[in-house]
C-alpha positions in Angstrom: 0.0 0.0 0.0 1.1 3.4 -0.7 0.8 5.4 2.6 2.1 8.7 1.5 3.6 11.1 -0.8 5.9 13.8 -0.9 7.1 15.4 -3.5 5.4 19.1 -5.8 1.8 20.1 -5.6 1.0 20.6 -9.8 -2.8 20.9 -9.3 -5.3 21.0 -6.1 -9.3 21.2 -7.1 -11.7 21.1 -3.7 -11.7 16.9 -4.8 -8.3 16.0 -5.9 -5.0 16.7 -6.2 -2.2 16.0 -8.4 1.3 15.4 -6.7 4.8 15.3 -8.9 7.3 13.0 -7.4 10.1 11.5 -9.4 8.6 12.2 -12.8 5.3 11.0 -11.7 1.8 12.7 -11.6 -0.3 10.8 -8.8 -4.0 12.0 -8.6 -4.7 11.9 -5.0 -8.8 11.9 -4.1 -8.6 14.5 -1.2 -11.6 15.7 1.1 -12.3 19.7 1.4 -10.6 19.4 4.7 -7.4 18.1 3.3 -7.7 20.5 0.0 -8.0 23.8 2.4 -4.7 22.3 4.2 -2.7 22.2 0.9 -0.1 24.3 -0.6 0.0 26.7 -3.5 0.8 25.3 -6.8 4.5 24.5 -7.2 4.7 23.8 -3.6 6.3 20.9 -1.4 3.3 18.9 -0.3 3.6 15.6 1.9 0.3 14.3 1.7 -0.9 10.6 3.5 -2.5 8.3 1.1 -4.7 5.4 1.1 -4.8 3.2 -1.8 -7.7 1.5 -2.8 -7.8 -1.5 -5.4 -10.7 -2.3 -7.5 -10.8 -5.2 -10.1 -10.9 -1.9 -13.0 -8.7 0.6 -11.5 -6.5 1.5 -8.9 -7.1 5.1 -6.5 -5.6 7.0 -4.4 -7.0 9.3 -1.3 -5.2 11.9 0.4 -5.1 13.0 3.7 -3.4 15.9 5.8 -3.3 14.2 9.1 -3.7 10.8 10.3 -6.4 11.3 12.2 -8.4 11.7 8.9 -6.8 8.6 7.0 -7.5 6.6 9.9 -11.2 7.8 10.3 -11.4 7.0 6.1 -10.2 3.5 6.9 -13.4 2.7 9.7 -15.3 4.1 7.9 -14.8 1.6 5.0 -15.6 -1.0 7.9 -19.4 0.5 7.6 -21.7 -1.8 5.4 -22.7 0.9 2.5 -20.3 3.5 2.7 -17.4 2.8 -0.2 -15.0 5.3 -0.6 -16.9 8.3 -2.2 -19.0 8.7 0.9 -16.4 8.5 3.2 -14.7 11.0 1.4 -18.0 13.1 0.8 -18.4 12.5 5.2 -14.7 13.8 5.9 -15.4 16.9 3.4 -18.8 17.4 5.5 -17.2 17.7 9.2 -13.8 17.5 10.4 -11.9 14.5 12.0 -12.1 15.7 15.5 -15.8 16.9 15.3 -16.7 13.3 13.6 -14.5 11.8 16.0 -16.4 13.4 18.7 -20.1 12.7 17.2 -19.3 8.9 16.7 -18.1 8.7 20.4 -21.2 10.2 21.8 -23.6 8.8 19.3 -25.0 12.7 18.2 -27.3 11.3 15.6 -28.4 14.9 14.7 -24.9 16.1 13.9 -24.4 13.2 12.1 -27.7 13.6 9.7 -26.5 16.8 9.1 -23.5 15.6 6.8 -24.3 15.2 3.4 -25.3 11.9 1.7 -26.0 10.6 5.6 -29.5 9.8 6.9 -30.8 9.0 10.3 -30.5 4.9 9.1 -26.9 5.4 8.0 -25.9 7.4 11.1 -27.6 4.7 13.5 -25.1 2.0 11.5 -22.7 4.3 11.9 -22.2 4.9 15.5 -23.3 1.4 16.3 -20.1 0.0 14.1 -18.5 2.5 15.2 -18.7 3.5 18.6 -16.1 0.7 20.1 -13.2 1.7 17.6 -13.4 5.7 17.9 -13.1 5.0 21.3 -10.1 3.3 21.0 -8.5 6.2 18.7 -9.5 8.3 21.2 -7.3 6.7 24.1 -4.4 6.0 21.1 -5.0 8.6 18.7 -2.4 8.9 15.7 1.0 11.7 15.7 -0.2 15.0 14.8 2.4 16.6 12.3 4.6 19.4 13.5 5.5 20.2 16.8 4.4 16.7 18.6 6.5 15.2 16.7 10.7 14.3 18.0 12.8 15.8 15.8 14.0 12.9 14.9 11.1 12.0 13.0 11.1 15.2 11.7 14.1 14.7 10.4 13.4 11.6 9.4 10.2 13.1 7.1 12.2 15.8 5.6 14.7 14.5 4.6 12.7 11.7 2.8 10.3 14.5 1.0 13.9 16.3 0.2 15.2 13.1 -1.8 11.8 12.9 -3.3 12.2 16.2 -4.5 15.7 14.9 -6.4 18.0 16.2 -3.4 21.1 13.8 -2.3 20.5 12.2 0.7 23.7 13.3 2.4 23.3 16.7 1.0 19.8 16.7 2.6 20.6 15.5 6.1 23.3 18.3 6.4 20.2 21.0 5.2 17.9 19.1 7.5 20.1 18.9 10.5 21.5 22.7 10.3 17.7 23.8 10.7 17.5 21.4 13.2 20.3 22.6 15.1 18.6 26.1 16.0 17.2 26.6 19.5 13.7 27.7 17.7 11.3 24.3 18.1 9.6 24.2 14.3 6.9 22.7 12.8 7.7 19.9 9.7 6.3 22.3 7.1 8.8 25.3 8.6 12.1 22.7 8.7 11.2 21.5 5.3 10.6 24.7 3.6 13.5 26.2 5.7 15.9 23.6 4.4 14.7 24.0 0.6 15.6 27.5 1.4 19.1 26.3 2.2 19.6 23.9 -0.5 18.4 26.3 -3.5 20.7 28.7 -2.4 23.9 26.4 -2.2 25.1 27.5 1.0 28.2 25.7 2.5 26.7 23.0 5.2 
């Protein structure tokens, strides 16, 4: 499965996005959520993916956090919702409000998402209830300053070579920004080490 991608943003609409990396354009399904969380155009995007396989075609949908990839996934679990609804859900309410709804069974929040009625919503909360629960208590890394930097570096460094960068060359951009006293989020080490590297500074 291919559980992210990092690499240019070449072309965002409010339901999918097209991501460069290597030489490669990969359409990425994205929810409005995830689409209000991009880039501009010609930007470094990181973007977490789940890939869906069909007998007639193969798809990809994007994600900005975790939280919302992993709420795409259970909701899969949900007899009659494929992955244009749970797309069409996540565009409809954020994670952590949907999160929250599903936990205390708030049918009425629920009904109010497009392309859900009160029958759906019941399914939902009662298939759902037991694992939301458990996200709650173990809930996925959020991006940026929760993570250790050296995950950070870890992510950076991998979008860098993604990007066409050396890997040495980008561990020595990654690790000078790294190396100030200023805590930063990913998207500030990244596009602070880009700065770097563009600019051929010695390391």
């Amino acid at each position: 499965m291919i559980a992210q991608i990092s690499g240019q943003l070449i072309e965002k609409t409010p339901g999918s996005a097209i991501i460069e990396t290597n030489g490669l354009g990969f359409q990425v399904f994205i929810s409005l959520h995830t689409f209000y969380d991009l880039p501009e155009i010609d930007q470094p995007v990181r973007i977490y993916t789940y890939t869906h396989v069909r007998e007639d075609a193969l798809q990809l949908f994007g994600f900005s956090t975790l939280l919302e990839r992993e709420l795409f996934q259970i909701l899969l679990s949900v007899s009659g919702i494929g992955p244009k609804l749970a797309l069409n859900i996540l565009s409809g309410i954020s994670a952590s409000v949907l999160l929250k709804s599903l936990s205390m069974g708030d049918l009425n929040r629920l009904i109010s998402i497009p392309g859900v009625g009160r029958k759906m919503a019941e399914r939902m909360v009662l298939d759902l209830r037991e694992k939301v629960a458990k996200l709650e208590l173990h809930p996925p890394p959020l991006p940026g300053r929760n993570r250790v930097p050296d995950q950070i570096m870890e992510d950076v460094v991998s979008a860098l070579i993604n990007l066409g960068y050396k890997k040495n060359e980008a561990e020595q951009a990654v690790k000078k920004v790294l190396a100030g006293k200023e805590e930063k989020k990913l998207e500030e080490v990244l596009k602070d080490s880009l700065q770097i590297l563009s600019k051929g500074r010695q390391l």
